[in-house]
N, C-alpha and C positions, 0 to 999 in steps of 0.2 A: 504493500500500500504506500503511497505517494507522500512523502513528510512535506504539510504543506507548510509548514513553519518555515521552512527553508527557502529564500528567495531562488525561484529556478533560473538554472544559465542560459536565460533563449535572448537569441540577439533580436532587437524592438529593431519594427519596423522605423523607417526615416516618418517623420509625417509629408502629408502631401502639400505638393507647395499650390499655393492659391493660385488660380489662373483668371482673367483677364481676359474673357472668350466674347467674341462675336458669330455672329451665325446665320449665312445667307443661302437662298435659292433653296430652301427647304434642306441647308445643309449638306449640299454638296461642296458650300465653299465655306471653311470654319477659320476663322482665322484665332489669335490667342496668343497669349504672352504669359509668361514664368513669371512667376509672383520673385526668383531668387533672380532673375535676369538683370546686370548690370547698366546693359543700354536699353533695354526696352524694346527690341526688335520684335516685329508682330513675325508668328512662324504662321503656315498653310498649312493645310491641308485639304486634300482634295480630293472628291469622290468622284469618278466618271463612269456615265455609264457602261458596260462593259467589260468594265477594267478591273480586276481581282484584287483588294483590298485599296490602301489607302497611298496617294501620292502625294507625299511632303517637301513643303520646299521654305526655303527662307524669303523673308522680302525684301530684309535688306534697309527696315526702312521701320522707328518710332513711331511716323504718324501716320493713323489709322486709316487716313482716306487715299493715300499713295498705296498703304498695304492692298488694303482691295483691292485699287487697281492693277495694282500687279496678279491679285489672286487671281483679278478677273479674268486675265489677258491670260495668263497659266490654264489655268481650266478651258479658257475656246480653244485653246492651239492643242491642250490633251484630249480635246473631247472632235476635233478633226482629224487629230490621229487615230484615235478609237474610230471612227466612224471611216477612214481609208482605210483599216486591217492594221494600222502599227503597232509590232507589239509594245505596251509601258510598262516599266518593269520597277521605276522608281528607283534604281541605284544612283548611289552618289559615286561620282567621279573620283572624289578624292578616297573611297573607299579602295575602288579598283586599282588606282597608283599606288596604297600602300600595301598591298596582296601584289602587286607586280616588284615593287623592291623587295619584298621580304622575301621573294620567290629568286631572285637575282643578285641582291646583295649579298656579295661574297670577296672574301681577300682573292683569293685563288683563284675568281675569274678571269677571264679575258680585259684587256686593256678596255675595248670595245663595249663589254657589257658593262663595267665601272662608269663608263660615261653616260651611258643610256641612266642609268641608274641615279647618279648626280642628277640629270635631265630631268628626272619623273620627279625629285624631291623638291626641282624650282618649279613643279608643276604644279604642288599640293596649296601653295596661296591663291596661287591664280583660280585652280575651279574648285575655292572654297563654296560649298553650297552651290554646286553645281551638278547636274544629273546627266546620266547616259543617253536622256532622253532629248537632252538641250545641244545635243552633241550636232556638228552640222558644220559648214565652210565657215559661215559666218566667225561661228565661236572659235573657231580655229584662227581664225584671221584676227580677232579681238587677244590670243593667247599669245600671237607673235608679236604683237603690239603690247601689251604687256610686258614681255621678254623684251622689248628694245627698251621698255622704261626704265624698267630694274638694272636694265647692262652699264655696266662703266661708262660709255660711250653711249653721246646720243643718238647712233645710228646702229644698225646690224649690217654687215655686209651680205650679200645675197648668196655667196657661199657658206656663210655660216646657218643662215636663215634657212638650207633647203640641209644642212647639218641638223638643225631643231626636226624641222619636218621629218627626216629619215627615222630621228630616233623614235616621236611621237607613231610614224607609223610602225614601228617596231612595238608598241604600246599597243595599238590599237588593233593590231593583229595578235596578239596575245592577248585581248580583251576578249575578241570574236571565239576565239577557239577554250575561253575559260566562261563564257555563257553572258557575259557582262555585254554584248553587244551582237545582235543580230546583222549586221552590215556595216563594214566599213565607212563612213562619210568622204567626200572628196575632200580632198586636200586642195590649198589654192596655191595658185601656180609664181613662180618665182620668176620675176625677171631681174635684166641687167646681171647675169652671171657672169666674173669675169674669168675669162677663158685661156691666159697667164699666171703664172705667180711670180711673184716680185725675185730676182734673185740678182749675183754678180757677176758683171762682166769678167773677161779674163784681166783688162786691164785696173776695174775696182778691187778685183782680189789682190793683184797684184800689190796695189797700196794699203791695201788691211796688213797681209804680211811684212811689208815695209817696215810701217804705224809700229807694229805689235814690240818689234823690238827696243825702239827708244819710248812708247807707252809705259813697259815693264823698267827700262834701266831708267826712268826718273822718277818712278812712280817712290813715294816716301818709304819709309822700313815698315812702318804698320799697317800700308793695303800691297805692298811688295810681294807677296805670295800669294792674293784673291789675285791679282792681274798677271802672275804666272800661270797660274791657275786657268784663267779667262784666255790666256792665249791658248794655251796646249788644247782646252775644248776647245775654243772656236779652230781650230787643224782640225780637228781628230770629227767634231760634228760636218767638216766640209770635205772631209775625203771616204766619210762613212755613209752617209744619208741617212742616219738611224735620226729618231722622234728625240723630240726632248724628254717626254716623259719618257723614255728607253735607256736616257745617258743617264738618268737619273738614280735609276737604279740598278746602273752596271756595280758589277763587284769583279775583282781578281779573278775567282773560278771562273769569270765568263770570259777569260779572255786565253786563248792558244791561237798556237799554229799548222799549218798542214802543209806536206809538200806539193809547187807545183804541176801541174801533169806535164806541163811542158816544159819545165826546165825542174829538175829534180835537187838542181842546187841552193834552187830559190823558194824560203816561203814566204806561206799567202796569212795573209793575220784575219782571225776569225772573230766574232764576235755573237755570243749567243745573247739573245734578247728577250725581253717576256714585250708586246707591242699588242695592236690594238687585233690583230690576227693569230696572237694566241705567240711562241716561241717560235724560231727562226733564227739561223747561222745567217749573219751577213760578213761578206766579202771585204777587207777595206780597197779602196781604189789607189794605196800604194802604200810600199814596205812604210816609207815614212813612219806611219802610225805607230809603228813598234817603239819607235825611238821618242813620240809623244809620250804612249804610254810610259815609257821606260824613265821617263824625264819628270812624272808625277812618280814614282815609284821610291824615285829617290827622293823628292821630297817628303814624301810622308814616312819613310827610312830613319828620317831624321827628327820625326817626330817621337822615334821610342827614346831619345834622352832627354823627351821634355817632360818635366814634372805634372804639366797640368792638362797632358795626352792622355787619353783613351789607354795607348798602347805602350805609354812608358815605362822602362824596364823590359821590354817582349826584346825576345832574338830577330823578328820580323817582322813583317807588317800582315796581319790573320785572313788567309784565303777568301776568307768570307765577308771582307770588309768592302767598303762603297770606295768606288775608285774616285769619282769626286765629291769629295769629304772635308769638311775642314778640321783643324788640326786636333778637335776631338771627335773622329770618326763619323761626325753626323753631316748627313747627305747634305750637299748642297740641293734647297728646291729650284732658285732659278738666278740664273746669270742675265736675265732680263735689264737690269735698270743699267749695270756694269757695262752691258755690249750697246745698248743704245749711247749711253757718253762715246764710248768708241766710235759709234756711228756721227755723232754728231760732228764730232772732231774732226771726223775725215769726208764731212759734208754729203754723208753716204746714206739720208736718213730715208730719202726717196729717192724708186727710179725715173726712168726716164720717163715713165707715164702717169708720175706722181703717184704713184701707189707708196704706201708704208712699208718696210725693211722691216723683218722681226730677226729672232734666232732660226726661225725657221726658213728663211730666205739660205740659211747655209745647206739644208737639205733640198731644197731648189737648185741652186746654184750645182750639188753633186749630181741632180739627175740631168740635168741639163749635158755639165760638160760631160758624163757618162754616155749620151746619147750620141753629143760630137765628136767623142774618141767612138762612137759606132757600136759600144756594146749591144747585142739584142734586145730588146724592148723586154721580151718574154721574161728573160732570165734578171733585168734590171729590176720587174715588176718585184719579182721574188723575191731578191735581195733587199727589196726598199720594204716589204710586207703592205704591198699595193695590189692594185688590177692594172692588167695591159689598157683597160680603157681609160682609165686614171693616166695614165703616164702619157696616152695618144692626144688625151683633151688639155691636158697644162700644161705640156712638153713638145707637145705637135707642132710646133713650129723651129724646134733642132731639128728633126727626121731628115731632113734633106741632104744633111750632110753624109757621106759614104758611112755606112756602117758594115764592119768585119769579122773583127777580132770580139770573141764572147768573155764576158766577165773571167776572172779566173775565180776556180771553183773548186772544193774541197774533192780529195781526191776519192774516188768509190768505193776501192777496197779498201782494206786495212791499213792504216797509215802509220808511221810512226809517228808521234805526240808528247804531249808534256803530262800525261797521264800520270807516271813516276814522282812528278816534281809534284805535281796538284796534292797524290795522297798524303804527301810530305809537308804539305802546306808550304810549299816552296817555288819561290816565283824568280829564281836567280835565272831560269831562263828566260825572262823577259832580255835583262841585260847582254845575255849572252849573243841573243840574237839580233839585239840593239846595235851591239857592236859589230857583227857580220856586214851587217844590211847598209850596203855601199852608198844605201841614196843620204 
C-alpha cells in the first residue's frame, strides 16, 4: 500500500502559458501569441482543405493586422496548391538543413562535402521560419541576395554565386531523395560568368621572384622568418597547383619521391593531399620544390633549440608535423594579408583586365604555364584534382600553344622510396636529395 505521507517523486507538469489567440474563417486561419514570447510575434496556423493536419508558419510581425494579412495570403497560395494536387507537407526548411549537416558533418570527409556543409549552416538564418513549401526561384533568388548581404564584400562574383547554387542543389537533391521534397525547384540562372582566372604572366613572375629576395633580406629580425616562410610557399604553391586549403594541411609524411620513367636518374617530388576530390598524389612541375621544401626543413630544424618550441629538445623535426607551421608547430591558416602587401609592392594587385590577384592566382598561373609547356589536359586535370572541362573553360585560351610532353608521373611498379626513412620518422632524405637536384 502506497505511504501517502511521503511527498511522491513525479516530475509536475510546466503550466501552460496563456495564449493571445484570434480566430478567422471558421478557423481555418488561427492566428496566436505565447503568453512567454519576448517580441510578440503572432505565429499561424493553418487548416486547408484537403491537406492532412495542420500548417504553421511564423508572420514575422507584433501587429495583428499585418499578421493576418500574411495568414491571409498563406492560406490562398496553400489552398491553390491543394486544389492543383500539391502535395503540403508543412516542413520547415531549417529543419531539413540540420538533418542534412548532421548527416555530413564529419572531420574525415571530403574537402568538398566540409564546404557544402559550412554552406547549409549560412543557410539556417536565412530560411529561418521558412517551409519546403515556400521553396521556389523566387526564394532562391531572395537567399542569394541575402548571401551577398552577409558576405564581406558588397558584391558576389558570379562564379562564386553558381558555387552557392551547386552546393544548394547538392541540398536539394538530398532533400528529394530523404522525402523533405517532392521536386526539385528551378534554380535561377547566373550570368556574367567570367571565363578566365586572374593569374601571372611569365614576365610578373619573373619580378615576384626578383621582389622575394630583397623583400626577405630587409625585412626586420621579428617578421624575418613569416617572409621566409611566404617566399618558399609562394615557389612551392606556383610550381604545385595544389589548393590552399591542401598546403594547409600538408605535413612531412606527405611528402616523397619517385623515380623518373624517363630518366631513372632523376626524381619527380610527390605530394599526397587530402582536396576537395577526396586524396590524390600530385606531381610538382620541377625538382626545385625539393630544395623549397628542404629550405623550410631547416628552419624548423632549428626550432628544436628553442625553448618556447613545440619541439625543443627532439632529435628532429616529428613526421607528422604541419610543414607550414610557425615556430610552435601550429599551422599556418593563411598567408593572405602577407602576399597581398607583396602584391601591392610590386603593383601586381590586378591584371590586365582589372580583375583581383588572390593566393590563388599562383595555382592559375601553374595550370596555365603547365598547358604552354603542353602537358595533356587529361593528366593536368588529375594532378590539379579538377575536371578536363574545368581546365578547357578557365585555361582554354593557352590550348593553342603545341602540346607534347605528359606530366611526369609516379612510376607503376614498384619503386624504390623513402619508405625506410618515413618509419624512422626521418626526413634527412629531403636534404639529401636537395642537394642532388642540379636545378
Amino acid at each position: 500500500m502506497e505511504d501517502v505521507s511521503k511527498p511522491l517523486n513525479r516530475k509536475l507538469r510546466a503550466p501552460k502559458q496563456n495564449l493571445n489567440k484570434r480566430s478567422f474563417l471558421d478557423g481555418a486561419i488561427y492566428l496566436y501569441q505565447r503568453g512567454g514570447s519576448k517580441k510578440g510575434k503572432w505565429a499561424i496556423r493553418l487548416k486547408v482543405p484537403n491537406v492532412k493536419g495542420y500548417i504553421f508558419h511564423s508572420s514575422g510581425t507584433s501587429d495583428e493586422h499585418e499578421a493576418f494579412g500574411v495568414a491571409k495570403n498563406l492560406y490562398n497560395d496553400a489552398l491553390v496548391k491543394s486544389l492543383s494536387g500539391v502535395t503540403l507537407n508543412g516542413k520547415r526548411i531549417s529543419l531539413g538543413l540540420k538533418s542534412y549537416i548532421d548527416q555530413f558533418d564529419s572531420p574525415s570527409a571530403a574537402l568538398s562535402i566540409r564546404y557544402k556543409v559550412q554552406f547549409a549552416r549560412r543557410l539556417l538564418p536565412i530560411f529561418d521560419g521558412k517551409y519546403f513549401d515556400d521553396l521556389d526561384t523566387a526564394l532562391i533568388s531572395k537567399m542569394i541576395t541575402e548571401l551577398t548581404k552577409r558576405s564581406k564584400k558588397p558584391t558576389l562574383s558570379a562564379n562564386t554565386i553558381k558555387r552557392n547554387l551547386n552546393d544548394f542543389r547538392h541540398f536539394l537533391q538530398w532533400c528529394l531523395d530523404n522525402g523533405y521534397l517532392t521536386q526539385i525547384p528551378r534554380l535561377p540562372k547566373v550570368a556574367g560568368e567570367q571565363a578566365r582566372r586572374p593569374h601571372f604572366t611569365r614576365e610578373e613572375w619573373k619580378s615576384i621572384t626578383t621582389h622575394l629576395g630583397t623583400y626577405v633580406q630587409e625585412s626586420p629580425n621579428s617578421v624575418k622568418r613569416d617572409r621566409r616562410l611566404l617566399a618558399l610557399y609562394i615557389n612551392i604553391m606556383r610550381h604545385t597547383g595544389i589548393r590552399v586549403g591542401e598546403a594547409r594541411e600538408l605535413k612531412w609524411r606527405d611528402v616523397r619521391s619517385v623515380p623518373s620513367e624517363d630518366n631513372p636518374d632523376t626524381q619527380n617530388i610527390v605530394l599526397s593531399v587530402k582536396g576537395k576530390t577526396g586524396f590524390r598524389d600530385v606531381v610538382c612541375g620541377t625538382p626545385k620544390v625539393i630544395k623549397y621544401i628542404d629550405r623550410i626543413l631547416k628552419y624548423r630544424q632549428k626550432d628544436t633549440t628553442d625553448p618556447e618550441s613545440d619541439i625543443y629538445g627532439q632529435d628532429s623535426v616529428p613526421n607528422n608535423s604541419f610543414i607550414f607551421c610557425n615556430s610552435k608547430g601550429r599551422k599556418i591558416g593563411s598567408f593572405k594579408r602577407s602576399f597581398n602587401t607583396l602584391l601591392r609592392e610590386l603593383n601586381l594587385v590586378k591584371d590586365t583586365h582589372g580583375r583581383n590577384r588572390t593566393i590563388y592566382s599562383l595555382r592559375h598561373t601553374y595550370a596555365t604555364s603547365r598547358i604552354e609547356a603542353g602537358v595533356d589536359i587529361y593528366l593536368l586535370a588529375n594532378n590539379m584534382g579538377t575536371s578536363v572541362a574545368m581546365i578547357e573553360k578557365f585555361y582554354g585560351h593557352s590550348t593553342n600553344v603545341a602540346m607534347a610532353d605528359e606530366l611526369a608521373k609516379p612510376q607503376k611498379t614498384t619503386v624504390k622510396n623513402q619508405a625506410n626513412h618515413i618509419a624512422q620518422n626521418d626526413l634527412s632524405w629531403i636534404t639529401e636529395l636537395s642537394q642532388k637536384t642540379g636545378a
